[in-house]
C-alpha positions, 0 to 999 in steps of 0.5 A: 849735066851739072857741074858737080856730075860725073858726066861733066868731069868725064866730058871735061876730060875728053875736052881736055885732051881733044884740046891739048892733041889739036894745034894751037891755032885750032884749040880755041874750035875745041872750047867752041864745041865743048861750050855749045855741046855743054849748053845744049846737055843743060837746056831744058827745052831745046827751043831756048837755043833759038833765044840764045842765038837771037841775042847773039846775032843781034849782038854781033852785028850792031858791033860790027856797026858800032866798029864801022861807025868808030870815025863817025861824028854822028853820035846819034846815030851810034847811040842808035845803034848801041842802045838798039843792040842793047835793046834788042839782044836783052829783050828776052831778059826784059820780057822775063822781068817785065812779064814777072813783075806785071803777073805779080803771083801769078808768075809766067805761064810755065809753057812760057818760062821753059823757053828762058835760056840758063845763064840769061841773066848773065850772058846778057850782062856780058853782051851789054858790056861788050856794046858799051866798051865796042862804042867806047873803043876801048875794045875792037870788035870781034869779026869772027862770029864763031869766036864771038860766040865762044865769048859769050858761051864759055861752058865753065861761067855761062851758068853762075859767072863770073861776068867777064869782059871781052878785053879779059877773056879774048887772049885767053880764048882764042890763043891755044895755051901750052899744056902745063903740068902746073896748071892741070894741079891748081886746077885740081886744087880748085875743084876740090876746094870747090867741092869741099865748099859745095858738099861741105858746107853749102849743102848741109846748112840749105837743109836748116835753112829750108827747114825754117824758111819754107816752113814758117811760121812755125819756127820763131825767134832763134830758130831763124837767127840760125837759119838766117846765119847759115843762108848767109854762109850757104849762099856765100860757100854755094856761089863761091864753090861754083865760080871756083870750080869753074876758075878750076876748070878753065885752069886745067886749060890754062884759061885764068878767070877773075877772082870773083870774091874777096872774102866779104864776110871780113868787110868792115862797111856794106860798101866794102861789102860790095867791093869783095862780093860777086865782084864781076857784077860790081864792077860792072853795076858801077861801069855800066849804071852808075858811071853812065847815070853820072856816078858823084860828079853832081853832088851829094843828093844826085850821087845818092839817088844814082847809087838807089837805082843802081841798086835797084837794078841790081835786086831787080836783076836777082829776082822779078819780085818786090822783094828783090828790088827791097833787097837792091835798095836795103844795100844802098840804104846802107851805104848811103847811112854809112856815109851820112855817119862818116860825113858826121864823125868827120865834122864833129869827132874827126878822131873817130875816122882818122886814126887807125882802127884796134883789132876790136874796132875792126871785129865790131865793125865786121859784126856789125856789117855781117849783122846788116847784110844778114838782115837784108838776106833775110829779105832775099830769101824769105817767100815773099817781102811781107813774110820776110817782114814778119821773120825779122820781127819774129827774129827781135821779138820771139825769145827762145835761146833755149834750142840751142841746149836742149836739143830741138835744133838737131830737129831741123834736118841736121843731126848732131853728127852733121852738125859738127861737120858743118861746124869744123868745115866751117871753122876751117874756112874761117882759119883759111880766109883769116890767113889769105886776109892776112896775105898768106899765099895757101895755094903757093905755100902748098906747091912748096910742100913735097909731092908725097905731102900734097897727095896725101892732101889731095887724097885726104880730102877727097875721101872726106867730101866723099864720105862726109859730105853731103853724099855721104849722109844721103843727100842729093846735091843742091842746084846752084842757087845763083844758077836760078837768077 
């Protein structure tokens, strides 16, 4: 059952009304059942629920610990405790990670990998934070270990997030929400804008972007300058499609998810890059690593080495590869050259970073950073890190510009007809994020229009996901990419 299924939506609907029909105080049982029915349709061998419920229950009773541990002056003892839980409800993320790395190619035996849970990745990263913030006390522990594990199951973002935090998502869970008529359309609104970035977009570019990256080295040069701008753009309308299906969704039952990204291909800087993309992990990378490690409060050199293992945490989290750990400390090379550049200009060419930036200046730099996180996925996405390394130079050395005019690019998948639909959908996006980058409301200037306007939208759009995306040019869709990590 995925979240671009027929199944799921008829199953959203019954939920839906189970949940509206039941009294408020017991609405929240509804979400518990859904969300429990959901990840048992979705596990691919039953037993991977015994690893869910093992770093559940260890979870939840180190935070009654931590909770009963408040007024103790005994910090070992809590820290005990915390990094015992931490240690314990993680352990099946750990053992994955290890046990990849350690096997190199040989990968884990698939009777082994089966047994992974979907979502660990991120259900774990939510179990790590609610210790942290129960022995911080900057939450209160959940006594109720039913409504715990609503938290930590919730059907909409167990698979791709965002990654919430439970002084975020306690109220909206737990207390039942008044149905509104308002909020079933904006959560429709989302689905299908979900839908137009997944069938639109994401899935017409990953069949160019398979095309050259599984099959190289037999494309070079432009062709992977191509590739290599639709995987960036694929991987950002994938991920982003995901998580505004599920903020649709949760909408539609009057739950408000956070923003998981702001528009990160107008960042002006690869740290600004990190502030507008998967912004959940962000934060909690710098809430979690980075701060605890001592963030800039030791200076420049020790500030530095903590932003490399915080992004070293990061790229080993996305993947148990070499290649990913590359990806995690490309990111914080970048940002650590960035301010290297900043400290320098502001030394010797204080004019460069004081005065305020031109529309040209604003443009290069988002070139510019695009160019560099492009690089970098290339990296993530290529077979292996020594096949990337050949792509990019084959990107730099191999000169072929003529595909484009001579028609060898309608040969990787694509023909021209679903080219130029991939092309205004993106085109559209583009004028979209432009006037949201400008703080234009699109959704609340939209409620403002007549009702027979938005239907004729609604229907409108519908029939052209239907018709021409990528269903109806005869593809399957594509799992979720960041559903693998």
């Amino acid at each position: 059952m995925s979240y671009t299924s027929l199944e799921y939506f008829a199953f959203l609907l019954l939920l839906i009304i189970v949940y509206y029909i039941l009294p408020k105080r017991f609405r929240w049982m509804s979400l518990l059942a859904g969300s429990l029915f959901f990840y048992w349709q979705i596990m691919t061998d039953k037993r991977q629920i015994f690893i869910l419920l093992f770093s559940l229950t260890v979870t939840y009773f180190c935070g009654l610990i931590l909770q009963k541990l408040k007024k103790s002056s005994n910090i070992i003892k809590k820290r005990l405790i915390l990094f015992t839980g931490i240690g314990f409800s993680t352990l099946p993320l750990l053992a994955e990670k290890a046990g990849s790395l350690l096997l190199g190619n040989k990968g884990i035996p698939e009777n082994i990998s089966i047994l992974i849970p979907v979502g660990l990745s991120f259900y774990s990263l939510q179990l790590i934070a609610y210790l942290v913030d129960i022995y911080k006390g900057t939450i209160t522990v959940q006594v109720n270990p039913l409504k715990f594990t609503l938290f930590a199951t919730f059907f909409p973002q167990i698979i791709q997030g965002p990654i919430p935090r439970y002084g975020q998502l306690k109220s909206e869970l737990f207390e039942g929400h008044d149905f509104k008529q308002e909020n079933l359309m904006k959560g429709i609104q989302l689905v299908i804008w979900g839908f137009f970035l997944k069938f639109m977009i994401a899935d017409k570019a990953s069949i160019v972007v398979n095309t050259v990256f599984d099959n190289f080295p037999a494309y070079r040069g432009t062709y992977i300058w191509v590739a290599a701008i639709l995987y960036s753009l694929q991987l950002y309308t994938d991920f982003l499609s995901c998580t505004t299906i599920s903020q649709g969704v949760s909408k539609m039952l009057g739950i408000n998810l956070t923003d998981n990204f702001n528009r990160p291909y107008f960042s002006t800087s690869v740290k600004d890059f990190w502030r507008r993309w998967h912004m959940s992990l962000s934060l909690w990378l710098r809430d979690y690593i980075y701060i605890p490690l001592g963030g800039n409060k030791f200076g420049l050199g020790r500030k530095w080495l903590n932003l490399l293992v915080t992004f070293g945490v990061s790229g080993l989290w996305h993947g148990d590869s070499l290649k990913y750990i590359f990806w995690g400390l490309l990111h914080s090379v970048y940002q650590i050259c960035g301010e290297m550049y900043f400290r320098v200009a502001k030394k010797h060419k204080p004019e460069l970073v004081t005065k305020e930036p031109t529309a040209i200046t604003t443009h290069v730099r988002r070139i510019r950073t695009f160019f560099l996180v492009m690089i970098a996925w290339v990296v993530f996405r290529a077979a292996s890190f020594k096949t990337s390394l050949k792509m990019i130079r084959s990107m730099f050395s191999d000169f072929n510009p003529w595909i484009l005019g001579d028609d060898s690019i309608f040969n990787l998948g694509l023909g021209w007809k679903e080219f130029a639909v991939l092309i205004l959908a993106l085109l559209l996006l583009l004028v979209i994020s432009t006037k949201q980058e400008a703080g234009v409301k699109i959704r609340d200037w939209f409620a403002k229009q007549n009702i027979a306007v938005r239907w004729i939208t609604y229907l409108l759009a519908i029939w052209s996901i239907w018709i021409f995306g990528s269903y109806g040019f005869g593809f399957n869709a594509q799992d979720f990419i960041y559903g693998g990590f």
